[in-house]
KEMAR-73269 format. One line per 10 residues: number of its first residue (from 1); their letters; for each residue x, z, y of C-alpha. Coordinates in nm, 4 decimals. Last residue first. Example, Ala and Ser with C-alpha at 12.3 -4.5 7.8 and 13.67 -1.06 7.14 Angstrom:
BEGIN
2> sa> 1.3670:0.7140:-0.1060; 1.2300:0.7800:-0.4500 .
***
This chain:
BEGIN
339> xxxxxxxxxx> -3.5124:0.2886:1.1269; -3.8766:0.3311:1.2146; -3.8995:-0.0198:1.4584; -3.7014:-0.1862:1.1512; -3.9991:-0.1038:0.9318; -4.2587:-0.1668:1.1432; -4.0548:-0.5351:1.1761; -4.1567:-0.5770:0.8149; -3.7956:-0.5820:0.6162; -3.5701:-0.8496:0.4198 .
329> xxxxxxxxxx> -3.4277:-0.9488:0.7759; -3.5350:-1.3175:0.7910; -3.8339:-1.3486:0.5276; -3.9445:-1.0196:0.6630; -3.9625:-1.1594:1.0017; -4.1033:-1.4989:0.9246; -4.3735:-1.3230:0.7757; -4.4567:-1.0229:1.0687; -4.4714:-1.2915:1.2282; -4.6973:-1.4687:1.0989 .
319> xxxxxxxxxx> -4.9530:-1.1583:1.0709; -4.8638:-1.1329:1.4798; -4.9625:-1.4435:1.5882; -4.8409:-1.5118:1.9289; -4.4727:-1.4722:1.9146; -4.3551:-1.5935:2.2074; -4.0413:-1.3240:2.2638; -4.2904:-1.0814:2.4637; -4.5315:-1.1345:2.2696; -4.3265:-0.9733:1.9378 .
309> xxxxxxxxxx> -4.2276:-0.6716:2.1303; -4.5508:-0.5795:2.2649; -4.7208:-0.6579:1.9111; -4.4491:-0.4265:1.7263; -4.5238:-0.1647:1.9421; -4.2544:0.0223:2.2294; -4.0974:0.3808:2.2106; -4.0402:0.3413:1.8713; -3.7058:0.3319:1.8918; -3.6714:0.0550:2.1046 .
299> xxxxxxxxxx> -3.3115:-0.0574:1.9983; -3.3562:-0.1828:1.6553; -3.7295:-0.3512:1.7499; -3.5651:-0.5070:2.0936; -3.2877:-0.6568:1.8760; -3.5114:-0.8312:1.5999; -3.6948:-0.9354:1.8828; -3.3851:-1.1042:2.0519; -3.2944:-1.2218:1.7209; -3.6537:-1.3967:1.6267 .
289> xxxxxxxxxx> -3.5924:-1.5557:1.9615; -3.2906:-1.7318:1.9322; -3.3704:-1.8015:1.5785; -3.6810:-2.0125:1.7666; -3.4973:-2.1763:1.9868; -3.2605:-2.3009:1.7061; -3.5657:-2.4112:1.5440; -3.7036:-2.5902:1.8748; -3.3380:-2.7799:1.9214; -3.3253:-2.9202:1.5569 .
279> xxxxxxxxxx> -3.1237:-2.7868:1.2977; -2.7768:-2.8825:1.0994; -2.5942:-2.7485:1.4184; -2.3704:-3.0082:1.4888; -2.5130:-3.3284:1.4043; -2.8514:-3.2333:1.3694; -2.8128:-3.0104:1.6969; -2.6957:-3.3714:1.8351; -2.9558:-3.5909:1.6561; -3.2154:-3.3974:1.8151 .
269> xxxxxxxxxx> -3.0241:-3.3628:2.1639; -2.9944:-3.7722:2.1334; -3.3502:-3.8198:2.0811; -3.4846:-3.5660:2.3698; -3.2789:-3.7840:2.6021; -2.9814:-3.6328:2.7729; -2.9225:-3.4237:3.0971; -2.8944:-3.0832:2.8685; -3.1568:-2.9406:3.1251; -3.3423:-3.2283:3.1286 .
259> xxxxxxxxxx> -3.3505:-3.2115:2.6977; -3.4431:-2.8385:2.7307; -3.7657:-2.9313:2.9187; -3.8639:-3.1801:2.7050; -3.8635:-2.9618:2.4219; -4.0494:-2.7367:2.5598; -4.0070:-2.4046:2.7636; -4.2764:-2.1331:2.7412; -4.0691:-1.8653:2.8985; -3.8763:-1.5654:2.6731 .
249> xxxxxxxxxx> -3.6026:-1.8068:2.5993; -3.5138:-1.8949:2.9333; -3.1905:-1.8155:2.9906; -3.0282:-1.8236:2.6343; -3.2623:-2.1853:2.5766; -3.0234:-2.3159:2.9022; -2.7323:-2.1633:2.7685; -2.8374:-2.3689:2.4375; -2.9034:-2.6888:2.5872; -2.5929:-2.6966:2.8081 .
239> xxxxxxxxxx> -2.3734:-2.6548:2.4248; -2.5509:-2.9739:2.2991; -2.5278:-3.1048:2.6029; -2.1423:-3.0679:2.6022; -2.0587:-3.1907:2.2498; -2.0352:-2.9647:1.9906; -1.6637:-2.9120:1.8799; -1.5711:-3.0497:1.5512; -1.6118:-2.8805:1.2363; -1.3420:-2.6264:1.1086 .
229> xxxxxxxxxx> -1.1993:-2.7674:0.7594; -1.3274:-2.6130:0.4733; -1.2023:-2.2340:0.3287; -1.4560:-2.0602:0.5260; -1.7543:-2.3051:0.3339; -1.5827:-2.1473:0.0009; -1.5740:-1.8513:0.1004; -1.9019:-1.8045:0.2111; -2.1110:-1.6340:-0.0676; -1.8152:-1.3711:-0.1338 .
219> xxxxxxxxxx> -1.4301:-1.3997:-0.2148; -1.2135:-1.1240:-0.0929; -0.9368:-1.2666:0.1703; -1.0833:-1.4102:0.4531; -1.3944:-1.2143:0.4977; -1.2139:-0.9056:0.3654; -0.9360:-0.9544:0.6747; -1.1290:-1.0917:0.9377; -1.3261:-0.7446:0.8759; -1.0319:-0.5061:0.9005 .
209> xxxxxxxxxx> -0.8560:-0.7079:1.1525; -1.1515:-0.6579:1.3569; -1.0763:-0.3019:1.3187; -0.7450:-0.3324:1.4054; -0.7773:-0.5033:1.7096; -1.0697:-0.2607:1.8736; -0.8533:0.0527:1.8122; -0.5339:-0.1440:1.9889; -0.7791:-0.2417:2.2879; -0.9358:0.1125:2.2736 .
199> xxxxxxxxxx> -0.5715:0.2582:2.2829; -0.6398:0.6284:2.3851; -0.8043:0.7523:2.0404; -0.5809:0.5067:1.8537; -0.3074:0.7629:1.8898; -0.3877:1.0239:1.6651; -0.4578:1.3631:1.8368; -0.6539:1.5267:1.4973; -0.7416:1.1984:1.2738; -0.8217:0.8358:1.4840 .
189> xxxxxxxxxx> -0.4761:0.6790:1.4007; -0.4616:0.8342:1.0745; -0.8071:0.7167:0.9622; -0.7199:0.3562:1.1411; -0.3491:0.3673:0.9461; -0.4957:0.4616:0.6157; -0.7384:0.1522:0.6626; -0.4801:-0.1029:0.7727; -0.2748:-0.0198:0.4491; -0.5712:-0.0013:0.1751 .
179> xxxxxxxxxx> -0.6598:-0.3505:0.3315; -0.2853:-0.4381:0.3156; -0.2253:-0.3164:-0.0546; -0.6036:-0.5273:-0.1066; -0.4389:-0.8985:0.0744; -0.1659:-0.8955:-0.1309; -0.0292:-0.6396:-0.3862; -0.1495:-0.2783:-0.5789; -0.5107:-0.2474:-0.4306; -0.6444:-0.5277:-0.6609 .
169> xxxxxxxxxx> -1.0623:-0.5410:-0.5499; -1.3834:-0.5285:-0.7489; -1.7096:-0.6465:-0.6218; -1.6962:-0.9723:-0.5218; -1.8639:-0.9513:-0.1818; -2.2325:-1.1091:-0.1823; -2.2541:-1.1406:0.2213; -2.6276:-1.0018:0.1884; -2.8654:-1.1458:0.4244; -2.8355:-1.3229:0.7517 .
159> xxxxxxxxxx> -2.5647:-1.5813:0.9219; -2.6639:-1.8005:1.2350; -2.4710:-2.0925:1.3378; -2.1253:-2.1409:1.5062; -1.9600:-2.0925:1.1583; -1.7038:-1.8484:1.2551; -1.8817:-1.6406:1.5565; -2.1931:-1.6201:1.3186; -1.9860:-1.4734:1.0232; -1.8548:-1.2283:1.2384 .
149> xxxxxxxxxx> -2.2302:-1.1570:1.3252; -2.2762:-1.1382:0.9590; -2.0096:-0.8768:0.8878; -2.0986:-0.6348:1.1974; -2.5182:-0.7060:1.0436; -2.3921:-0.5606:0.7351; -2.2457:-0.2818:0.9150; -1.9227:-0.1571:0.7709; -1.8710:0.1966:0.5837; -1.4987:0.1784:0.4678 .
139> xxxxxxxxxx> -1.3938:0.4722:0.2259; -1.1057:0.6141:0.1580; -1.0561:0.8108:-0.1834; -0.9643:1.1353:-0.3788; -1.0785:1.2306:-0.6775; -0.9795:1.5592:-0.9123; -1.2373:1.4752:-1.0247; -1.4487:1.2468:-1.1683; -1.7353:1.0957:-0.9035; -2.0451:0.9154:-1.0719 .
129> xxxxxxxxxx> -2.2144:0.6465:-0.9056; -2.5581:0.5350:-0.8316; -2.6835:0.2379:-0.6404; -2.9136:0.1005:-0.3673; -2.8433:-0.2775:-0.3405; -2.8678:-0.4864:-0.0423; -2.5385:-0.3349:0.1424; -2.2663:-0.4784:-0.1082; -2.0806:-0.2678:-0.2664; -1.6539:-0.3067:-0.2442 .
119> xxxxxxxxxx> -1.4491:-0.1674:-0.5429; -1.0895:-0.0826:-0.5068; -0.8751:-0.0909:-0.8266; -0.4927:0.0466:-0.7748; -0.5914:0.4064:-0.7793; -0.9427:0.3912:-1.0080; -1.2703:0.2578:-0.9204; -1.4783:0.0998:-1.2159; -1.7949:-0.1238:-1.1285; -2.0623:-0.0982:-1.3588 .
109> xxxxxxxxxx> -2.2942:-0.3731:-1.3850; -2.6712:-0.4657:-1.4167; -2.7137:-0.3974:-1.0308; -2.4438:-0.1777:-0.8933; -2.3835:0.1212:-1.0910; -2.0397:0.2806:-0.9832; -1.8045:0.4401:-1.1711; -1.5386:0.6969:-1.0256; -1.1942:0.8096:-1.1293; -0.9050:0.9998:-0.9980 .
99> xxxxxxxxxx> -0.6646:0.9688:-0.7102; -0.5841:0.7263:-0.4367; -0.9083:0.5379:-0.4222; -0.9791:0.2712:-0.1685; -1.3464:0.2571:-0.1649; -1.5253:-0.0228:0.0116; -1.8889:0.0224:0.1457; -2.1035:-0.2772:0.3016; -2.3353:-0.1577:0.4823; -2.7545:-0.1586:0.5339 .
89> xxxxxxxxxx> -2.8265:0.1595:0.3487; -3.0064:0.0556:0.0483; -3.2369:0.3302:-0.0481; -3.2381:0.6191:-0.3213; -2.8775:0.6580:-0.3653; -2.7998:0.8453:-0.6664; -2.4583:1.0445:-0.6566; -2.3254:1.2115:-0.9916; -2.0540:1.4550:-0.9161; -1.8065:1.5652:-1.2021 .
79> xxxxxxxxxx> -1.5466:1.8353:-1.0796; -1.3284:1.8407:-0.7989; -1.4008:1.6086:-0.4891; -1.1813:1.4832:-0.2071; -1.3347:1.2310:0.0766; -1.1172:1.0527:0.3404; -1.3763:0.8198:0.5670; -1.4082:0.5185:0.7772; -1.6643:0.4395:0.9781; -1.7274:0.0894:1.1352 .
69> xxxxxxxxxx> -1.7410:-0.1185:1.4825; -1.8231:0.1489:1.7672; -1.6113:0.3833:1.5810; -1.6943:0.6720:1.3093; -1.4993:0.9121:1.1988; -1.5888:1.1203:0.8575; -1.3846:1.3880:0.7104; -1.5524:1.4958:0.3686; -1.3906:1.8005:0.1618; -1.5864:1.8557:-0.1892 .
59> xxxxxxxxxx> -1.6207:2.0969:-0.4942; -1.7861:2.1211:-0.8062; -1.8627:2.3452:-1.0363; -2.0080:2.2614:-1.3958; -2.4083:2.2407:-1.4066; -2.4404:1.9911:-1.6390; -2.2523:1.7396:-1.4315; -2.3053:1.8488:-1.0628; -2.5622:1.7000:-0.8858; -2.5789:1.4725:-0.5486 .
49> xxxxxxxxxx> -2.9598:1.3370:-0.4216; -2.8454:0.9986:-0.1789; -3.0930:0.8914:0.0945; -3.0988:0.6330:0.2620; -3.2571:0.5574:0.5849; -3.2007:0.9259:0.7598; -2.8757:0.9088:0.6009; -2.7025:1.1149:0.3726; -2.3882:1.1507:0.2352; -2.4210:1.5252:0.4357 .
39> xxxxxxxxxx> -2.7291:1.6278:0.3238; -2.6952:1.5222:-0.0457; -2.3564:1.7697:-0.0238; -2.5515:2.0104:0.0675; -2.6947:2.0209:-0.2260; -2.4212:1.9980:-0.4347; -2.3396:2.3258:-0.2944; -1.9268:2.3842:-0.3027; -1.8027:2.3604:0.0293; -1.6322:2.0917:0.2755 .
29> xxxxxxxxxx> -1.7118:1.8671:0.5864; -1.5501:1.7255:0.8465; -1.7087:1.5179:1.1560; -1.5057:1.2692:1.3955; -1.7616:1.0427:1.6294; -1.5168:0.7578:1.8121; -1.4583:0.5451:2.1199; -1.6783:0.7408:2.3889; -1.5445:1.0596:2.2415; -1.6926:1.3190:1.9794 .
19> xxxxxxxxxx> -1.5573:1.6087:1.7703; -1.8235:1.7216:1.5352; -1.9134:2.1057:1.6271; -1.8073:2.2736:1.3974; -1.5992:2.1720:1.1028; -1.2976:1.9639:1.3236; -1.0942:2.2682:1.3632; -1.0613:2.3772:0.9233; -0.8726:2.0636:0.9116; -0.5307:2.1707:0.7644 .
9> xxxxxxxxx> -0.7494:2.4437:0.5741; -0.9943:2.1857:0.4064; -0.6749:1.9546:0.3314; -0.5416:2.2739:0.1736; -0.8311:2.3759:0.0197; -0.8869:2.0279:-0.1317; -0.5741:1.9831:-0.2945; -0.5953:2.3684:-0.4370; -0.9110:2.2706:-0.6535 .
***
């Protein structure tokens, strides 16, 4: 166990309190108690319960920092850990291992992790995993909704649900030696006095080269659509009609109404969001609004109710709401509100 004293040791300053900064959350953790282990994978969300293998001893060093855009972590165990999470989480995890073993259970399959093989989980599936040790590993936490708004920016249309990642990974050449790569250097550049903690432009960069990088580089549901040619531009009043739906989405504006603010005829904006945003105008409206409430529930904190929240974006009806929403973000917006 002499790998993780020493990292525990060369660390010891970060234990207590967690180091914060307006870029960046640092926290460390190490000790023997599987236990508290389960505390500290845990989240208020999801839940993991860590044992030890038949009672053998175990031991653990976690260093956590977290950014505005992802978290990325350098965990050591010794011993046989089993880890059962008891509740998706919401992100997409990749583990970069550099020593030992670990098996996850994801779905009907078990996905092996050894130095060289990287396995990425996807955030819609709570899982359980068992650690051998010695193991060492990184670990990429990254927000499901990071990865689809990504996915937005690309496509120009609106991206929910699961991204699907294949879930194994070749660390030893191409695109996975460069993941590994980029995330040593964003743990190093964040760790003790690293240098990414005064570059917020060169801390921003690399962790959207991060994400560009999986999305472009490990298949999933979209890489085949990624890997088509880039449609062409929407055409002005296609693009006037949606700033104007931005600015006056929470008023009872019609279809007519968006059409005179586009300065076309309500046929031509139809076939123009057909054209270009395979939708009409009223449904894109309507994902406009569904996001803005889906924002308002994430950020209220329970502070407001569902019904305020869904009147003020035009929902009406709150039992068909409720519907849509699920359908949309897999959860009842009472849900999201206690997240």
């Amino acid at each position: 166990m002499s790998h993780i004293s020493n990292m525990t040791a060369h660390s010891s300053s970060l234990h207590d309190p967690a180091r914060q900064s307006p870029l960046f959350w640092e926290t460390a953790f190490s000790g023997t108690d599987p236990d508290a282990l389960s505390e500290i994978l845990s989240t208020p969300s999801s839940p993991i319960k860590a044992a030890a293998q038949a009672g053998t001893p175990i031991a653990y060093y976690c260093n956590f920092i977290s950014t505005e855009e992802l978290t990325i972590a350098d965990c050591a165990y010794d011993g046989t850990i089993s880890l059962k999470r008891e509740a998706p989480n919401g992100k997409v995890i990749i583990f970069l291992p550099m020593e030992g073993n670990a098996v996850f259970d994801a779905g009907k399959e078990q996905i092996h992790s050894i130095p060289g093989r990287g396995a990425i989980l996807g955030a819609g599936r709570a899982s359980g995993s068992r650690l051998i040790g010695p193991r060492r590993h990184l670990g990429l936490f990254v927000d499901q909704a990071r990865i689809n708004r990504q996915l937005t920016h690309m496509f120009e249309r609106t991206i929910s649900g699961d991204t699907d990642f294949h879930p194994t990974i070749d660390l030893t050449n191409g695109s996975g030696l460069v993941l590994q790569q980029l995330a040593a250097s964003l743990h190093r550049g964040l760790s003790g006095e690293g240098p990414l903690q005064q570059s917020p432009l060169a801390l921003r960069a690399l962790c959207d080269a991060i994400v560009y990088l999986l999305l472009e580089t490990c298949p999933h549901r979209y890489s085949e659509a990624l890997a088509l040619p880039a449609p062409a531009p929407a055409p002005r009043h296609v693009k006037w009609a949606i700033d104007f739906m931005r600015e006056h989405m929470a008023e009872p504006i019609s279809l007519n109404d968006i059409a005179t603010a586009a300065k076309v005829s309500v046929r031509t904006l139809q076939q123009g969001f057909r054209q270009f945003r395979n939708t009409t105008p009223m449904a894109h409206l309507h994902e406009l609004r569904m996001l803005a409430a889906h924002r308002d529930l994430l950020e209220s904190g329970a502070r407001q109710a569902v019904a305020d929240i869904a009147l003020r974006w035009g929902f009406t009806h709150l039992g068909r709401f409720s519907a849509e929403y699920r359908k949309r973000f897999g959860q009842l917006p009472s849900q999201t509100l206690r997240a």
